[in-house]
C-alpha positions, 0 to 999 in steps of 0.5 A, spaced: 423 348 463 416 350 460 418 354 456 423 350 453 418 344 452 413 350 449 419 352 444 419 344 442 411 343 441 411 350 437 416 347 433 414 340 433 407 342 430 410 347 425 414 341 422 408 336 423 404 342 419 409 343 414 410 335 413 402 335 412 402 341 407 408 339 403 404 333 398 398 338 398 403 343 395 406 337 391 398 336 388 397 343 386 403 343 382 403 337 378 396 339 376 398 346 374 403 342 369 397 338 367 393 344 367 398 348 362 400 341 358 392 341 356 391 347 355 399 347 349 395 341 346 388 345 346 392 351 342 396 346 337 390 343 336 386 349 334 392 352 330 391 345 327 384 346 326 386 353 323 391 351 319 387 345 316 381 351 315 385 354 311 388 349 307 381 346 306 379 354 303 384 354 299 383 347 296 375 348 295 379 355 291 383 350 287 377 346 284 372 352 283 377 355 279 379 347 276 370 347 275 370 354 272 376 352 267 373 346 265 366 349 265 369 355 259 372 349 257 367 345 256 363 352 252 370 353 248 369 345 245 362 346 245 362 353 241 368 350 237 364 344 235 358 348 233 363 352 229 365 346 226 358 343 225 355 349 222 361 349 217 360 342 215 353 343 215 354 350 209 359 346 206 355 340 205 349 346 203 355 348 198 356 342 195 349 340 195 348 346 191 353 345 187 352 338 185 345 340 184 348 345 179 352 341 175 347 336 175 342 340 172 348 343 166 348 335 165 341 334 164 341 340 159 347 337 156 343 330 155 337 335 153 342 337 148 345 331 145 337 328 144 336 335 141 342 333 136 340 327 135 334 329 133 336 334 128 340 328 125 336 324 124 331 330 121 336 332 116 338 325 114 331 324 113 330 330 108 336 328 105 334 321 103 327 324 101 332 329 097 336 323 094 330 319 093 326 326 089 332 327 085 333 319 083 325 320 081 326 327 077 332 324 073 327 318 071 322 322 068 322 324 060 321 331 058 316 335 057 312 333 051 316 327 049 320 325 045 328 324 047 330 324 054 335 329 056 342 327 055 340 322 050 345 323 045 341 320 038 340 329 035 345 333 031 346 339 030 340 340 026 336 337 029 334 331 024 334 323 028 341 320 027 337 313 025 331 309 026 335 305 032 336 311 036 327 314 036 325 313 041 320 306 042 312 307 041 308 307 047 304 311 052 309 316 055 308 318 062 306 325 064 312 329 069 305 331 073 303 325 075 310 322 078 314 318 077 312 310 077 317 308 081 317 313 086 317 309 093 311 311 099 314 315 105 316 312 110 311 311 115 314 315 122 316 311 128 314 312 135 317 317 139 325 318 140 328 317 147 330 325 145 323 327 146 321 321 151 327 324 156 325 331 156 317 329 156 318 326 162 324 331 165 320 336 164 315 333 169 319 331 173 321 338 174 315 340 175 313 335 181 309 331 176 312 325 180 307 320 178 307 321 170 314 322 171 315 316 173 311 313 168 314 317 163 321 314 165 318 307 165 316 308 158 322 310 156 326 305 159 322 299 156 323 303 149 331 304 149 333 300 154 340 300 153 341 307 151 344 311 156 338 316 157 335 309 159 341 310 165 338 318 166 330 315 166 333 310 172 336 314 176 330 319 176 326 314 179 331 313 184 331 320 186 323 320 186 322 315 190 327 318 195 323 324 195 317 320 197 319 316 202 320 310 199 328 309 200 329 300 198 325 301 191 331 307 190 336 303 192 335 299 187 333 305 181 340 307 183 343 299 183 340 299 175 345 306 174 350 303 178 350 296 174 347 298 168 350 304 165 358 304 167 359 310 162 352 315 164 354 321 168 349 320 174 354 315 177 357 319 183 350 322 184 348 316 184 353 313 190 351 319 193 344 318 194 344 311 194 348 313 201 342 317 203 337 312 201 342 306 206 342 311 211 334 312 211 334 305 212 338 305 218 344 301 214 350 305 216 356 301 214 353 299 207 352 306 207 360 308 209 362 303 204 358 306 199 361 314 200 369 311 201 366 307 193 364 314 191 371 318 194 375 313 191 372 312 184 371 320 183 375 324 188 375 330 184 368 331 184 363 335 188 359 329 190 366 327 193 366 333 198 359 331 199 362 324 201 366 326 206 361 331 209 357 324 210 362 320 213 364 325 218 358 326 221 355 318 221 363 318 225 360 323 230 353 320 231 357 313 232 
C-alpha cells in the first residue's frame, strides 16, 4: 500500500515536472526559429548588400568609361577644331596673300596706264610741235629771196613770165631769224596724276605715311573725278587702318565705294572697310559689309577672304 502510494507520487511528480518544463521547451523552440529567421534575413540582406556592391562597382566602371569616352571626345572636337581653325587661319594667310599680290599687279597696272598716258600725251605734243615747225618752214622764202618754192611764175629758162607775177618789193625775211607767226611754247601745266599717283605710291610703299597721305590728298584735290583719285582714297584708307585710326578709314573706303563704281579697289575696299567695322566693335554692319562683298564679286580673292571673316565673327558670337 506504501508502495503503491510512493509509485503515484513519483508519477505525479514526474508529470507535474513534465507539465512544468513543457512551456519552457516551447519558449526555447520558437526562439530558435526567431533566431534562424534572423539570421536568413541577416544573410538576404548582406547578399543585398553585396549585390548592390557590385552592381554600384560596375556603374562607377560604366560613367568612368562614359568620362573617358567624353573626355577623348572633347580632345577629338577640340584638336579637330584647331585642325579647323588653323586651315582657316593658312587659308585666310593664302588669300591674303594672294589679294595682296593681285593688288600690287593692279597697282602696277594703274602705274602702267599713267605711264601710257603720259607718253601720249608726250608724243601728242611732239606732234604738235612737229606740225607747228613744218607749217612754219612751209611759210618761209627761200634762200636768197626771190620766188617762193612751188611758185609757178619761171620757165624753163629761167626768164620771169610777167611783171605780175615778180615778187613784191619789200624786206624779205631771213630763214634764221624764223618765222613771224611762229606761236610761243606752251608753257607746261603742273604735274600728271600719273606722276602724283607713283610719287605718292612710292611713299606709301616705303611707309612714308605722312607724306603719302599728303601726296594722295593733293592728287585728289587735282584730279578729283579721275579714277586714280579712287586709288589715292583708297590708300588713305589702308593708312589709316595701319595706324590705328579705323572711323577716318571707313570713310576713305566710303568715298572708293560711292565715288568711283569702276575702280578696281572696290572688293578690297569691302574687305577692309569689314575689318576697320570690326575694329570698331561694329559686327552686323561688318557682316553686312562681307555678304555685299560675296554677293558683288564671288569669284574674287577678297570673297574667300570674306567667307573666312564671316566664319570666324560666327565662332566668336
Amino acid at each position: 500500500m506504501i508502495h503503491s502510494r510512493s509509485l503515484r507520487l513519483a508519477v505525479a511528480l514526474s508529470l507535474f515536472a513534465g507539465m512544468a518544463s513543457l512551456p519552457a521547451h516551447a519558449a526555447n523552440k520558437d526562439m530558435i526559429q526567431l533566431q534562424t529567421q534572423v539570421q536568413q534575413l541577416q544573410d538576404a540582406v548582406a547578399r543585398l548588400q553585396q549585390s548592390n556592391d557590385e552592381r554600384m562597382g560596375v556603374l562607377k566602371d560604366l560613367v568612368q568609361q562614359t568620362s573617358d569616352a567624353i573626355n577623348k571626345m572633347s580632345v577629338d572636337v577640340n584638336g579637330l577644331k584647331l585642325g579647323m581653325q588653323n586651315q582657316q587661319d593658312a587659308a585666310a594667310t593664302r588669300d591674303q596673300q594672294l589679294s595682296g599680290q593681285v593688288q600690287s599687279l593692279n597697282d602696277s597696272f594703274d602705274e602702267l596706264k599713267a605711264r601710257l598716258s603720259r607718253m601720249e600725251k608726250s608724243i601728242s605734243d611732239i606732234q604738235s610741235q612737229q606740225q607747228s615747225t613744218a607749217a612754219a618752214l612751209n611759210n618761209l622764202p627761200q634762200a636768197g629771196g626771190g620766188i617762193p618754192a612751188g611758185t609757178p611764175n619761171s620757165n624753163p629758162n629761167g626768164a620771169l613770165n610777167s611783171s605780175a607775177n615778180a615778187i613784191p618789193a619789200g624786206p624779205v625775211s631771213d630763214s634764221n631769224s624764223g618765222p613771224s607767226n611762229t606761236q610761243p611754247a606752251p608753257v607746261p601745266a603742273g604735274p600728271s596724276v600719273g606722276d602724283m599717283y607713283r610719287t605718292a605710291y612710292a611713299d606709301y610703299i616705303s611707309a612714308k605715311y605722312p607724306l603719302a597721305s599728303s601726296e594722295f590728298s593733293d592728287l585728289i584735290k587735282a584730279y578729283p573725278d579721275d579714277n586714280l583719285s579712287g586709288n589715292a582714297y583708297f590708300y588713305l584708307g589702308e593708312m589709316n587702318l595701319r595706324t590705328e585710326k579705323p572711323s577716318a578709314a571707313i570713310k576713305d573706303y566710303d568715298q572708293v565705294l560711292e565715288r568711283y563704281p569702276d575702280n578696281a579697289k572696290i572688293p578690297a575696299s569691302h574687305l577692309h572697310k569689314a575689318d576697320a567695322l570690326i575694329a570698331t566693335h561694329q559686327n552686323v554692319a561688318a557682316e553686312r559689309e562681307l555678304r555685299a562683298l560675296i554677293q558683288r564679286f564671288p569669284n574674287s580673292p577678297e570673297s574667300s577672304q570674306a567667307r573666312a571673316k564671316l566664319n570666324s565673327l560666327r565662332a566668336r558670337q
